[in-house]
C-alpha positions as CSV (number, residue, x, y, z in Angstrom):
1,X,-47.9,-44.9,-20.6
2,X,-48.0,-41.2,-20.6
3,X,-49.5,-41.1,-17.3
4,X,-46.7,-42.8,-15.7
5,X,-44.2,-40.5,-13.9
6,X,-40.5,-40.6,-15.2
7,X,-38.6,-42.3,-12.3
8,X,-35.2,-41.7,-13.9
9,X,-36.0,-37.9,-14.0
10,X,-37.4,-37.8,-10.8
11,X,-33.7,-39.0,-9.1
12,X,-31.8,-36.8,-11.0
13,X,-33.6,-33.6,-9.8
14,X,-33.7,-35.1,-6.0
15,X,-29.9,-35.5,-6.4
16,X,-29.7,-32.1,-7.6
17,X,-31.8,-30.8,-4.9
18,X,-29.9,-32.5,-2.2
19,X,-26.2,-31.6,-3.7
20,X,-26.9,-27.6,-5.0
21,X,-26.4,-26.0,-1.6
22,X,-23.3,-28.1,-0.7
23,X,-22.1,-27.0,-4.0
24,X,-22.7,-23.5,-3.1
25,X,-21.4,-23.5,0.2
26,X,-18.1,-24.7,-1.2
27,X,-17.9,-22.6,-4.3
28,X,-18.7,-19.9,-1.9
29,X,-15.9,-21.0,0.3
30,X,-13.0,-21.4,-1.9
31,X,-13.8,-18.1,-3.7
32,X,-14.3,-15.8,-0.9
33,X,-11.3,-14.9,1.2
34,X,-12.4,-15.2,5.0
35,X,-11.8,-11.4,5.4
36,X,-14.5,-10.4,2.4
37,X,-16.9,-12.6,4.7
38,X,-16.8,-10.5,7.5
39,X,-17.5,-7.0,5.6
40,X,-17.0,-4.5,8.7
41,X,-19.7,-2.1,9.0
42,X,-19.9,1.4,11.0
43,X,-22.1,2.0,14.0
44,X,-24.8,3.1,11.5
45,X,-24.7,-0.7,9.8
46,X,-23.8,1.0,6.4
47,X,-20.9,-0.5,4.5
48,X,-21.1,2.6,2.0
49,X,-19.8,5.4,4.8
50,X,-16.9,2.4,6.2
51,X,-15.7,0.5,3.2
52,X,-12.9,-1.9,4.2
53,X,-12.9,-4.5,1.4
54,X,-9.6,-5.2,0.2
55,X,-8.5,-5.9,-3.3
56,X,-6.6,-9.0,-4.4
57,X,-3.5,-8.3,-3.1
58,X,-3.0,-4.9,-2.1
59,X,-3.4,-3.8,1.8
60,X,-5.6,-0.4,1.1
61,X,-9.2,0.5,0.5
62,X,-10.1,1.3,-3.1
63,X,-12.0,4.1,-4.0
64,X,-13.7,5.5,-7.1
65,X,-11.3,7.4,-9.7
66,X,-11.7,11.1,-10.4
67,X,-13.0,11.6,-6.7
68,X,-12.0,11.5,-3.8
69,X,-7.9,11.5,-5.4
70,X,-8.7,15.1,-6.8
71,X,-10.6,16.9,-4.2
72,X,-10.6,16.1,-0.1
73,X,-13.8,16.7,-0.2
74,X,-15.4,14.9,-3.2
75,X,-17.2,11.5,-2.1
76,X,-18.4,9.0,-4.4
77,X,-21.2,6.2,-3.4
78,X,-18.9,3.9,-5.4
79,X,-19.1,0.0,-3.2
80,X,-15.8,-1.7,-3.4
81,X,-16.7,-5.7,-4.1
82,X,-14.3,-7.7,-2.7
83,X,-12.0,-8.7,-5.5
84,X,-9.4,-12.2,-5.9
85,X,-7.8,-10.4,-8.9
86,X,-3.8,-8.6,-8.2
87,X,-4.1,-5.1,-9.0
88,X,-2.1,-3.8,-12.3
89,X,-2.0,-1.9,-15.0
90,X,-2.1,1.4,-12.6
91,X,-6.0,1.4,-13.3
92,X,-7.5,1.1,-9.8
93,X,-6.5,3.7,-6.9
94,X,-6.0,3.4,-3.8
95,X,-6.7,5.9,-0.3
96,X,-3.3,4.7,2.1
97,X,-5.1,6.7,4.6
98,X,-2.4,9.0,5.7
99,X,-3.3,11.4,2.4
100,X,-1.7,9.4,-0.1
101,X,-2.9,7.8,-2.2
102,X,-1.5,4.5,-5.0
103,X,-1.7,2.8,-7.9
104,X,-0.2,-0.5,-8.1
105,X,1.0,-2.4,-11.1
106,X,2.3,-5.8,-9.5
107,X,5.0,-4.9,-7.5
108,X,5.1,-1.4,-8.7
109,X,3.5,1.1,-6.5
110,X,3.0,4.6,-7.8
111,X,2.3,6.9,-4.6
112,X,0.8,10.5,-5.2
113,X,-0.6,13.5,-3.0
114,X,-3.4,13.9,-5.4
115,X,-4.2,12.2,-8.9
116,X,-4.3,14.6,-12.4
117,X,-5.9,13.8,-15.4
118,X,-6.0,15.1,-19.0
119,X,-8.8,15.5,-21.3
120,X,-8.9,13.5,-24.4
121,X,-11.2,12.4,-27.4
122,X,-12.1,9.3,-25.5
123,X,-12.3,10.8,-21.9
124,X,-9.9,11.5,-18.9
125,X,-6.5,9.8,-18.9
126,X,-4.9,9.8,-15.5
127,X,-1.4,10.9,-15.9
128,X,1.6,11.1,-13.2
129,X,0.7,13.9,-11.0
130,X,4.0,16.2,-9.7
131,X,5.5,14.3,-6.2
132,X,4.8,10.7,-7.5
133,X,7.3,8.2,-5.7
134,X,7.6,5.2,-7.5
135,X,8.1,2.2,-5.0
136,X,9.2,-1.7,-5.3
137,X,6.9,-3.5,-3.0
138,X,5.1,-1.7,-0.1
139,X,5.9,1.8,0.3
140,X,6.9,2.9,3.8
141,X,4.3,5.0,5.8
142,X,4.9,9.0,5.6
143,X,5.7,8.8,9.5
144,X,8.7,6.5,8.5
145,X,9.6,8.8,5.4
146,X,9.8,11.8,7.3
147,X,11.6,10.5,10.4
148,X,15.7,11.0,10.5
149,X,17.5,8.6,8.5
150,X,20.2,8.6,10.7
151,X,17.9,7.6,13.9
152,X,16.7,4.5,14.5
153,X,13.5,3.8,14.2
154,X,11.2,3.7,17.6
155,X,11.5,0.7,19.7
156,X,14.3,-0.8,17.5
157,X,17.4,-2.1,19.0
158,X,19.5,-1.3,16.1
159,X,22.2,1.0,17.2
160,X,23.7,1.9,13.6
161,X,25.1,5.1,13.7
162,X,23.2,6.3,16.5
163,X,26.0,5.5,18.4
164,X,28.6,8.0,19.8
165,X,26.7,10.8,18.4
166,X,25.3,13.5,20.0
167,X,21.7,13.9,20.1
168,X,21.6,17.5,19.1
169,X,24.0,17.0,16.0
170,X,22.5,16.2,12.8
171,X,24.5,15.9,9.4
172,X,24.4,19.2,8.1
173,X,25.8,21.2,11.0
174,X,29.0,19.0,10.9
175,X,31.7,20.4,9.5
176,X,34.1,18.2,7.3
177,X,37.5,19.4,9.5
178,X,36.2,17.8,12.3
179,X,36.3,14.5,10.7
180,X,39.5,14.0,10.3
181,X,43.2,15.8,10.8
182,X,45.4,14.5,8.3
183,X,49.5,14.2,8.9
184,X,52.1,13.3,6.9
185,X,53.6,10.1,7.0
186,X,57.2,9.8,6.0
187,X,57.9,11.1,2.5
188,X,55.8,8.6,0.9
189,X,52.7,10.8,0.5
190,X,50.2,8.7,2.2
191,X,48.5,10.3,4.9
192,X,46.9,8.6,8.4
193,X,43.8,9.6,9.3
194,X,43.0,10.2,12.8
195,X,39.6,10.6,14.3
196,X,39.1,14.4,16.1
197,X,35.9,14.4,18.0
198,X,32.9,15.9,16.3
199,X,32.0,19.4,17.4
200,X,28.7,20.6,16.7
201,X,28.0,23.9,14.9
């Protein structure tokens, strides 16, 4: 009886065989998103020198503290992994790619020129380097930052208060007497404001 092969075994292991890469495929499926597939690679094929993995939730390439957020020229062979996870905790950083860079806790998003750290018994401690922004959701590009607020934005057909204004004139070389000529309006000590036009300075 010992020579006799064990048929019961024998179906459970085909079964196995036949089922394990189906069960692969779709674990593989469900827990890669369809953009960490796809890993875009430079013209030298090398995913270290174009990293463009995101992680979970946030829209910029990570890099590798204590490097390339201290010094322009610093470069780490750190390999971002593609990730499901939502960044928090302001652990990870992020290169915007415009100079900036972030750390994201939720829906908090620290933005820096360059990271700091101190020195303690257990290591480096990243602390809030000078011209941190602190934004809500997605910060705005620099462009959009540095561009007049009183302008619209380019190829937007929101007037706002564009309108009427000459194009040379900007805030500060208003002056407030042009704004408005005040009278007197009789005996009650009210007065009626009447719009002078604006003259530039």
């Amino acid at each position: 009886m010992a020579d006799q092969p064990d048929v019961k075994g024998n179906r459970r292991a085909a079964a196995f065989s036949a089922l394990a890469p189906a069960a692969v495929g779709v674990a593989l499926a469900i827990c890669v998103p369809a953009s960490a597939q796809t890993i875009p690679t430079s013209t030298t094929g090398s995913t270290l020198l174009n990293p463009d993995v995101r992680h979970g939730n946030v829209p910029w390439r990570l890099i590798d503290q204590g490097w390339e957020d201290i010094d322009p020229l610093a470069r780490s062979l750190f390999h971002a992994r593609p990730d499901l996870r939502s960044a928090t905790g302001f652990g990870d950083v992020f290169d915007l790619g415009d100079g900036r860079f972030a750390r994201v806790d939720g829906g908090l998003v620290a933005v820096f020129p360059r990271s700091t750290y101190a020195g303690t018994v257990t290591g480096l401690v990243p602390t809030i380097p000078p011209g941190t922004v602190f934004y809500i959701g997605t910060p705005a590009p620099a462009a959009a930052e540095r561009r007049d607020p009183f302008r619209p934005p380019p190829g937007s057909t929101f007037a706002g208060h564009a309108v009427g204004r000459p194009p040379e004139a900007t805030p500060a070389s208003l002056r407030a007497e042009n704004l408005f000529a005040g009278r007197r309006a009789g005996g009650a000590g009210e007065s009626i404001p009447t719009h002078v036009p604006v003259e530039a300075t």
